[in-house]
N, C-alpha and C positions, 0 to 999 in steps of 0.2 A: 374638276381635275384634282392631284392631288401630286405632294410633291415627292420626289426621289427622298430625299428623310424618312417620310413617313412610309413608303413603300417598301424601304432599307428596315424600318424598326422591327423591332421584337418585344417590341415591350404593347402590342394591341390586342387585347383582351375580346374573348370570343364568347359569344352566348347563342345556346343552341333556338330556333323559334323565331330567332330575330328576324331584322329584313334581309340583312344578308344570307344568311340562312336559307330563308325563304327563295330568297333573289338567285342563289344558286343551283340550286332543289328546280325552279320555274325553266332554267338555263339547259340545266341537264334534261327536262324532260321533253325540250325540243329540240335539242341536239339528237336523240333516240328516236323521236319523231323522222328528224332530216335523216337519219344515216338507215333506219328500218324502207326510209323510200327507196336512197340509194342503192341498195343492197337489192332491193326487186329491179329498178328502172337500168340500171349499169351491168355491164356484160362482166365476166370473171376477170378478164385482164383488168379493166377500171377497178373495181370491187377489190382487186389483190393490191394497186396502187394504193387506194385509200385507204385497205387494211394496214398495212407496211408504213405509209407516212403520218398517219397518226399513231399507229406505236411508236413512232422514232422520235415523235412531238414527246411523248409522254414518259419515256426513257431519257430520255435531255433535260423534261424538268426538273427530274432528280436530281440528275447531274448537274445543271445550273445554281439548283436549289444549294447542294451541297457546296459548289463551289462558295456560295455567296456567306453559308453560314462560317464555311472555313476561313475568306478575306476577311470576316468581321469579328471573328477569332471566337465564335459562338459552338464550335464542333464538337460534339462532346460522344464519344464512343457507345456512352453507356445510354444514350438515347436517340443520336443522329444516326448510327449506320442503318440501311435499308433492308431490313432484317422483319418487319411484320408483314404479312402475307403482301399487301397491298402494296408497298411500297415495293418488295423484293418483284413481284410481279412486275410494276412499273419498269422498274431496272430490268429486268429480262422480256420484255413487252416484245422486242423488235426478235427474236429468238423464238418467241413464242406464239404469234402472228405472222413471221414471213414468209411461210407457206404449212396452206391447209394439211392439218394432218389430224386425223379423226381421235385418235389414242392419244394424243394430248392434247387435244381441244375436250375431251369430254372431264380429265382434270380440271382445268383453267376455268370449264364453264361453272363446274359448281362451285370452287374457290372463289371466282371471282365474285359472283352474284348473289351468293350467299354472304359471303363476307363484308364487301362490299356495299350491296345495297343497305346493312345495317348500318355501315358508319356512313354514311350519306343521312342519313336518317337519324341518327345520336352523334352528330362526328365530333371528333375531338381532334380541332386543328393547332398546328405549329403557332396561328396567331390571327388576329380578328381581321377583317376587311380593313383598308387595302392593304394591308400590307403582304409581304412575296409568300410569307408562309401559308398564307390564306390561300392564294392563289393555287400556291403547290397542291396542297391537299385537295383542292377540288377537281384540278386538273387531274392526278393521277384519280382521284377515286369513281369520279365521274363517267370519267375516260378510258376508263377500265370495262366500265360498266358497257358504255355505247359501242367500244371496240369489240367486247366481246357478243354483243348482240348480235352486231353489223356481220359475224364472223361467220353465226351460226346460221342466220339468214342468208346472205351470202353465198355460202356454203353448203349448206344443208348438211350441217356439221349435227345431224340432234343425235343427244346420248343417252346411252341406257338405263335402265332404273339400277342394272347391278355396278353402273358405275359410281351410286352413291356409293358404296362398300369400297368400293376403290378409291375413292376420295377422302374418304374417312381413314381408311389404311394411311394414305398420306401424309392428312395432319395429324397423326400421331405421331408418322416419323419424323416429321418439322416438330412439333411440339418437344419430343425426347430430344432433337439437335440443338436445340431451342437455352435448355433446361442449363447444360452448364456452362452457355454464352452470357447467360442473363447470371450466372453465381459467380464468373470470372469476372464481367465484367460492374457487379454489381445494377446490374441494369433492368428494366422489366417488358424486355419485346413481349408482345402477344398479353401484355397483361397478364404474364404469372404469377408475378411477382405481388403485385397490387391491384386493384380497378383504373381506369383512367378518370381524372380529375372534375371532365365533365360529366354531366348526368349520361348513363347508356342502362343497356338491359341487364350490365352485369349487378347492377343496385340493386335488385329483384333475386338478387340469388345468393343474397347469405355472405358472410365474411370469407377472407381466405381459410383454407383452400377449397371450399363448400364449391364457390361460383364457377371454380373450374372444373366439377364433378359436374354439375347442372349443365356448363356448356357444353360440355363433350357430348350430352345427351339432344340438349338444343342444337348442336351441330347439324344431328341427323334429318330435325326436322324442317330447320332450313333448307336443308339437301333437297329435302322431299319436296315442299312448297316448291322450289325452284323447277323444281322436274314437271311438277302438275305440269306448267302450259306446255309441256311435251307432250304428258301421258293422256291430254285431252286432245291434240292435235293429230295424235297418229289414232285416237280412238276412232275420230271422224275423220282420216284417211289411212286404213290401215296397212298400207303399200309405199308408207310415208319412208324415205330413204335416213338408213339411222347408221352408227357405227360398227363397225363388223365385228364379227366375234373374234 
């Protein structure tokens, strides 16, 4: 166990590979397991509860979170508000999930899964095991992840390949809304501004502003990967129920 101190600090240092790391990576990939059951074995009223009460779990962390970093007088505009995809996601989670709707679940699916499954994978947390920020960041990134699985299995929510285009229209217009949040506030959501601290994919792509040319481009492709296990699903059943036009 471990004490209220340490789970209070900010000062615990994260390293990507480690066990915690790993240990959380291990956590999230049977959490996806249990909720890909749930989602076949539970009828749509169940399946709508579980969707609903874990967005509201993961919309509260934030809010928890925030509260705890504001009591300890840690809140800082230019890097706390909830303003990168994953976290603003989080915050509108319960909004976004409380009932099924096909034209914005085909958004949220490649937002989230594209985005998301990368900093699961390179993440760059508020702070190392145990402490709360740790905790935060896996809950919402995690949680994002297995909510929006759960949604589309569930649901049979799957979206179309020209909704890449449409998603990609989006984060540009988050990226442009982005631009003079991060100049006013001197801050760097979305990593405009700089790379993040820890090691990620943007290291591979050249100094500012080079890596955000390259990711706009790797956006697309993420998109795409994401979509495969769509566009192989409905290959082999091609009466598979998808978003309307």
């Amino acid at each position: 166990m471990f004490s209220d101190n340490v789970f209070f600090s900010a000062d615990i240092g994260f390293t990507s590979f480690s066990q915690s790391h790993l240990g959380a990576v291990i956590v999230f990939i049977l959490f996806v397991i249990t909720f890909v059951n749930a989602a076949r074995r539970l009828d749509d009223r169940q399946n709508l509860l579980l969707t609903r009460s874990v967005s509201v779990f993961i919309s509260l962390t934030v809010v928890i979170w925030t509260a705890i970093h504001m009591a300890y007088g840690r809140f800082d505009p230019a890097v706390n508000l909830p303003l990168s995809i994953c976290n603003l996601f989080a915050v509108m989670a319960p909004l976004l999930f409380w009932q099924p709707n096909r034209r914005r679940f085909e958004i949220v699916y490649f937002f989230v899964l594209a985005g998301t499954l990368q900093a699961i994978i390179t993440p760059d947390p508020d702070g190392g095991y145990p402490s709360y920020g740790f905790f935060k960041y896996w809950i919402v990134h995690c949680g994002l992840v297995v909510v929006a699985v759960h949604h589309l299995l569930a649901f049979k929510l799957y979206p179309r390949a020209k909704g890449i285009l449409h998603t990609f229209v989006w984060l540009n217009i988050y990226i442009l809304c982005l631009i003079p949040i991060n100049l006013w506030l001197n801050a760097n959501y979305f990593y405009m501004m700089s790379k993040p601290v820890n090691p990620s994919l943007l290291d591979f792509f050249g100094p500012w502003p080079f890596y955000i040319i390259v990711t706009e481009g790797l956006a697309m492709v993420f998109f795409a990967l994401v979509y495969l296990p769509i566009f192989i699903a409905r290959k082999n059943k091609p009466k598979m129920d998808t978003i309307d036009s």
